[in-house]
Backbone as numpy.savetxt, mean C-alpha at the origin, in Angstrom:
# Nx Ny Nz CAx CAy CAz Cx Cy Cz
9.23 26.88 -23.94 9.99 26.34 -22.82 9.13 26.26 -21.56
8.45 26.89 -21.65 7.09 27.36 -20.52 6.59 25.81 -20.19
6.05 25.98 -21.57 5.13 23.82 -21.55 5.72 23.05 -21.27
7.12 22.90 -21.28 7.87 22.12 -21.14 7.94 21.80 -19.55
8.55 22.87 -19.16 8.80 22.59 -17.77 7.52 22.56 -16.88
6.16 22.99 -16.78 4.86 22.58 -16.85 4.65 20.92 -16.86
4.65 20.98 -18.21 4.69 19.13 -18.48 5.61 18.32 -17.50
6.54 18.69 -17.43 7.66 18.44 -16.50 6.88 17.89 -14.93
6.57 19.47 -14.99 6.50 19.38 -13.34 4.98 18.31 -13.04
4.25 18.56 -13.69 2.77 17.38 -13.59 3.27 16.31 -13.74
4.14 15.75 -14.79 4.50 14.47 -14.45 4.85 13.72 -13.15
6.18 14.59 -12.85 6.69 14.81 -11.27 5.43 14.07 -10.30
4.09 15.09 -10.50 3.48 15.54 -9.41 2.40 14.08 -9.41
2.10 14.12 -10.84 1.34 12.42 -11.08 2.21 11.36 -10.44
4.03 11.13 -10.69 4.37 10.06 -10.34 4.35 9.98 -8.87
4.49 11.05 -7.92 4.70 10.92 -6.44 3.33 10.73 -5.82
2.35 11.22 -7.04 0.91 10.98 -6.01 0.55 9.33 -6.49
0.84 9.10 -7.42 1.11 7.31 -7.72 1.90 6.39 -6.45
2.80 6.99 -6.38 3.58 6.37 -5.47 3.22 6.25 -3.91
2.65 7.68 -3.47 1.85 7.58 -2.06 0.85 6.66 -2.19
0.26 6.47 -3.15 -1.15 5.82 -3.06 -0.82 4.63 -2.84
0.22 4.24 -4.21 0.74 2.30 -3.89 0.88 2.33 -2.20
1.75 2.91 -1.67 2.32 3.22 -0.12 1.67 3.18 0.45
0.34 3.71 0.64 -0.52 3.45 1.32 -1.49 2.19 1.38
-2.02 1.84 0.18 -2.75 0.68 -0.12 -1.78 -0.53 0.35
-0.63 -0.29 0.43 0.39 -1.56 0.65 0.71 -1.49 1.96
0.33 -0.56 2.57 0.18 -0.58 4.22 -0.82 -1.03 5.02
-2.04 -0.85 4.39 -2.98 -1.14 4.52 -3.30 -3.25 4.48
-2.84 -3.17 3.40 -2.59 -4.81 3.09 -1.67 -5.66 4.06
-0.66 -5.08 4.63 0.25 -5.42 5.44 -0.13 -5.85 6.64
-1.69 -4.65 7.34 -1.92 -4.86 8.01 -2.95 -5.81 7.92
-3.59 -5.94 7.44 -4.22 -6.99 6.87 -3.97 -8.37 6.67
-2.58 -8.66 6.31 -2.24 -9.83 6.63 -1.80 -9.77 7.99
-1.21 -9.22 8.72 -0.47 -9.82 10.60 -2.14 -10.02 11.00
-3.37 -9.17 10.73 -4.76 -9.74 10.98 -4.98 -11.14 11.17
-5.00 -11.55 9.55 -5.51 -12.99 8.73 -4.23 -13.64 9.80
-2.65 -13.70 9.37 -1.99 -14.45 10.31 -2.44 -14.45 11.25
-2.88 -13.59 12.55 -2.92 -13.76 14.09 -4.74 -14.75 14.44
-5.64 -14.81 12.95 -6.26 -15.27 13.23 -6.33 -17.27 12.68
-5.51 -16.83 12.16 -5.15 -18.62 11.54 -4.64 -19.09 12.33
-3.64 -18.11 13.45 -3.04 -19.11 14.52 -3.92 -19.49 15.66
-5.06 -18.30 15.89 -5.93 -19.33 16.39 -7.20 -20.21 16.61
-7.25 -19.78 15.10 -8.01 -21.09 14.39 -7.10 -22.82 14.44
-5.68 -22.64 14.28 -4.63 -23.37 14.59 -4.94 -24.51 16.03
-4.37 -23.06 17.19 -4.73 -23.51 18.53 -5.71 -23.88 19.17
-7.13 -24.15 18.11 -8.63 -24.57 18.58 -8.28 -25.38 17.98
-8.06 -25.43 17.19 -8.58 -27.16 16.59 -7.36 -27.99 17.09
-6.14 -27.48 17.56 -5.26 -28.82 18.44 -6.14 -28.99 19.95
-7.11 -28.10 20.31 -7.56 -28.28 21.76 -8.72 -29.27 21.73
């Protein structure tokens, strides 16, 4: 019963450190695009000038 709840708990501990990581990398990307957007707009506003 020992291994069990062991096994248990690493799973647990693998899926939430999975999950921070997506969370983070996907924050990271997020910011990354309002970047790329704020610079297309003014790549945008040069070339109408």
């Amino acid at each position: 019963m020992v291994f069990f709840t062991l096994g248990y708990a690493v799973i647990w501990i693998l899926i939430l450190g999975y999950t921070a990581l997506i969370r983070s990398q996907q924050s990271k990307l997020e910011k990354q695009i309002v970047i790329l957007e704020e610079r297309l707009r003014e790549q945008e506003r040069a070339a109408e000038s």
